[in-house]
C-alpha positions as CSV (number, residue, x, y, z in Angstrom):
1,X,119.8,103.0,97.3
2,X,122.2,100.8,94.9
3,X,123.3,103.0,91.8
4,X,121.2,100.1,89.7
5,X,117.6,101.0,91.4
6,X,118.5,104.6,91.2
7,X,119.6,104.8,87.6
8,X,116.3,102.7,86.9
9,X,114.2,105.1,88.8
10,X,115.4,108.0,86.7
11,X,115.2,106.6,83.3
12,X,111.7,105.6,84.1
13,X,110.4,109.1,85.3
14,X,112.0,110.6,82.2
15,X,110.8,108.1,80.1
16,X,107.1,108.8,81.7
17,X,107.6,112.2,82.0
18,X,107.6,112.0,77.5
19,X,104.9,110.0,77.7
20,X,100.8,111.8,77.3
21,X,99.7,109.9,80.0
22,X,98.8,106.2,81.7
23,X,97.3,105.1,78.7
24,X,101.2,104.8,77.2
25,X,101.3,101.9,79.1
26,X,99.6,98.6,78.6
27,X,96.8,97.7,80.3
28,X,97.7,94.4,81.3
29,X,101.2,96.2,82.4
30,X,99.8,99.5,84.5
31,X,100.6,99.2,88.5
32,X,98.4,102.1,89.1
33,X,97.4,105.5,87.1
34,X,100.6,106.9,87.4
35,X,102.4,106.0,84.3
36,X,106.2,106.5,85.9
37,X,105.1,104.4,88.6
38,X,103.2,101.7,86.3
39,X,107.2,101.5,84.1
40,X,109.0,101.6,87.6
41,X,106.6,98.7,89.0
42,X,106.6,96.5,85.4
43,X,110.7,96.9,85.2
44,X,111.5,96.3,89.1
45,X,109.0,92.6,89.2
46,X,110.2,91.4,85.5
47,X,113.5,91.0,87.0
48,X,112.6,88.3,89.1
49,X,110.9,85.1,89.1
50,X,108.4,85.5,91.5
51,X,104.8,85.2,90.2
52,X,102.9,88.5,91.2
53,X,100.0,90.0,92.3
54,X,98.6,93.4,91.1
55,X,96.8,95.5,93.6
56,X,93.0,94.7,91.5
57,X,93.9,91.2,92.0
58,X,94.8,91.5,96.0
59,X,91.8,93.9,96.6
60,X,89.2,91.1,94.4
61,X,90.3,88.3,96.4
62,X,92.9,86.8,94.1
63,X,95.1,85.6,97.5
64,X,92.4,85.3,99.7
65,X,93.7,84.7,103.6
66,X,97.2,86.0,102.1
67,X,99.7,87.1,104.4
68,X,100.7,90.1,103.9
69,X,104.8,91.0,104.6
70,X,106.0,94.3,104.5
71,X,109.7,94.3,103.4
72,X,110.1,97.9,104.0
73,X,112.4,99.5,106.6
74,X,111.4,100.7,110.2
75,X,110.5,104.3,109.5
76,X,109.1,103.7,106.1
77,X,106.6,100.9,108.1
78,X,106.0,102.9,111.3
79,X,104.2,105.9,108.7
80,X,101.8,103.6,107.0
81,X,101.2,99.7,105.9
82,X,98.4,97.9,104.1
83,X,96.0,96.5,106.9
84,X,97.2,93.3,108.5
85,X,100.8,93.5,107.5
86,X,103.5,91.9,109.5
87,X,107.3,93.4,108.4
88,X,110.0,91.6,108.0
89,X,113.2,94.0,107.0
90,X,115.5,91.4,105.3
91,X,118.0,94.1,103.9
92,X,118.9,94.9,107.6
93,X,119.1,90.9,108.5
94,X,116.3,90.8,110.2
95,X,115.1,86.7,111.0
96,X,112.1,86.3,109.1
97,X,108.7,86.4,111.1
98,X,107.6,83.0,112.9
99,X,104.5,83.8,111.0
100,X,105.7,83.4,107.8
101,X,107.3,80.0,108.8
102,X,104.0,79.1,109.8
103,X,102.2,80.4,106.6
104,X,104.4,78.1,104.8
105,X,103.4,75.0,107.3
106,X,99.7,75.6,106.8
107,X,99.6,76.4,103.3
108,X,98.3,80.1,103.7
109,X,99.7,82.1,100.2
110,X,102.0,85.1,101.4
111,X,102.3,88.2,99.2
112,X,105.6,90.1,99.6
113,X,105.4,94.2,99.3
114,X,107.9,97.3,99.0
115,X,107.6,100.4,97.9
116,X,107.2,99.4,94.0
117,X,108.2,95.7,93.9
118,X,112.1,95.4,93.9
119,X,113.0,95.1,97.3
120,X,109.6,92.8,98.1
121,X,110.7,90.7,94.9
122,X,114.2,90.1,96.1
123,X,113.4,89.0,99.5
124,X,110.3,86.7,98.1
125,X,113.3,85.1,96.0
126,X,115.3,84.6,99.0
127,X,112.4,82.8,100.8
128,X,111.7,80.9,98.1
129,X,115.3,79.7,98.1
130,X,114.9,78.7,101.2
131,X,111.4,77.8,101.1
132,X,110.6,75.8,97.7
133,X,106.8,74.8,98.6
134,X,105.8,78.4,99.9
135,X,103.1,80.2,98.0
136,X,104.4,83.0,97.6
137,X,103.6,86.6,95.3
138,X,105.7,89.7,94.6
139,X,102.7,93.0,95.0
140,X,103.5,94.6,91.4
141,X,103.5,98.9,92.3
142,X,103.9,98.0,96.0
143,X,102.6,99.8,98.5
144,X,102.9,103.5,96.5
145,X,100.4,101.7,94.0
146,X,98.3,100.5,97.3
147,X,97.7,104.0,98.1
148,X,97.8,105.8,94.8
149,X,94.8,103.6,93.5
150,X,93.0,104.0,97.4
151,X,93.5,101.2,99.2
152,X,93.4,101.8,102.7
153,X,96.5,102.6,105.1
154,X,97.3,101.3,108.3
155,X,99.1,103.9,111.1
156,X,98.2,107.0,108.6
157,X,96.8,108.3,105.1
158,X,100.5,108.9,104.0
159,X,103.2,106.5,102.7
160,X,106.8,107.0,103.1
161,X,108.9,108.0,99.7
162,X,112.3,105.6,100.8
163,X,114.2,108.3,99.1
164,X,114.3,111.3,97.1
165,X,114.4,109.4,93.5
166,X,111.8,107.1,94.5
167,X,109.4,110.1,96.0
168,X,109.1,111.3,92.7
169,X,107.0,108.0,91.8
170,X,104.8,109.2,94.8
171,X,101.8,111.5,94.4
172,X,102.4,114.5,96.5
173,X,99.4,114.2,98.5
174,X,100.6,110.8,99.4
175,X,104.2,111.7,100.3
176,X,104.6,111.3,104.1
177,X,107.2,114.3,105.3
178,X,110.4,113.3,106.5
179,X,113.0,114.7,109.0
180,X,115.2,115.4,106.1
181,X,114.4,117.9,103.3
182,X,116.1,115.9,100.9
183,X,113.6,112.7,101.3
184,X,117.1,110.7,101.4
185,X,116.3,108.9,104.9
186,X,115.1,105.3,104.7
């Protein structure tokens, strides 16, 4: 993890950690009912450009037919997705799915997700570089605000924490184990 995510991840879980609870944090700005993770989510999509999508608004239909793209790495997507995902790991230079190229072709909206919104937000900028006409969403909270609010889970109940820092956004009883103690695989 860049020094940048990891310095923002911190700062946010203090900051939460003061706080009395989710209500500390907007309505309109709350990822999910944990009030670290609903800061983490709120300061990770702000810094891009990307319209998003909150998990209420994915679950209700907002992006009906969406494609869903997983922007995670290969152990964090082999523990768990949200249903239908296809994964496209852009931070490894992976080529982009054939299905997204063909989501763009016949119109069908795609909503990026990571763990919280930062990685998903910076490769939905890079296909919309690449790909002005796309329809294309950032999913604000990710997939830790997928799971922490109950929607369902794909290859298991659990959702990988990335890293140690990031875990902490995690509820326990959603942390997947790791190999390593530390949490620090990816």
């Amino acid at each position: 993890m860049n020094g940048a995510r990891a310095s923002l991840i911190a700062g946010l879980i203090i900051t939460a950690s003061c706080a009395k609870g989710p209500e500390t944090v907007p309505e309109k700005e709350r990822a999910s009912v944990n009030p670290a993770l609903g800061l983490a989510a709120a300061r990770a999509v702000s810094r891009f450009d990307t319209p998003v999508i909150s998990v209420d608004e994915l679950r209700s239909g907002a992006q009906s037919g969406a494609l869903l793209v997983d922007v995670r790495g290969t152990r964090e997507y082999a523990v768990s997705r949200i249903p239908g995902a296809v994964r496209w790991d852009f931070e490894a230079g992976e080529r982009p799915p054939k299905i997204l190229e063909k989501a763009e072709l016949t119109g069908q909206p795609v909503v990026f997700y990571c763990s919280i919104g930062w990685r998903s937000g910076e490769a939905a900028e890079q296909w919309i570089a690449s790909h002005p006409n796309a329809s294309v969403r950032n999913l604000k909270g990710g997939i830790f605000a997928w799971a922490e609010t109950g929607g369902p889970l794909e290859g298991g109940n659990k959702v990988h924490p990335y890293d140690a820092t990031w875990s902490l956004l995690l509820p326990a009883r959603l942390r997947a184990p790791t190999s390593n103690p530390a949490l620090e695989e990816k």
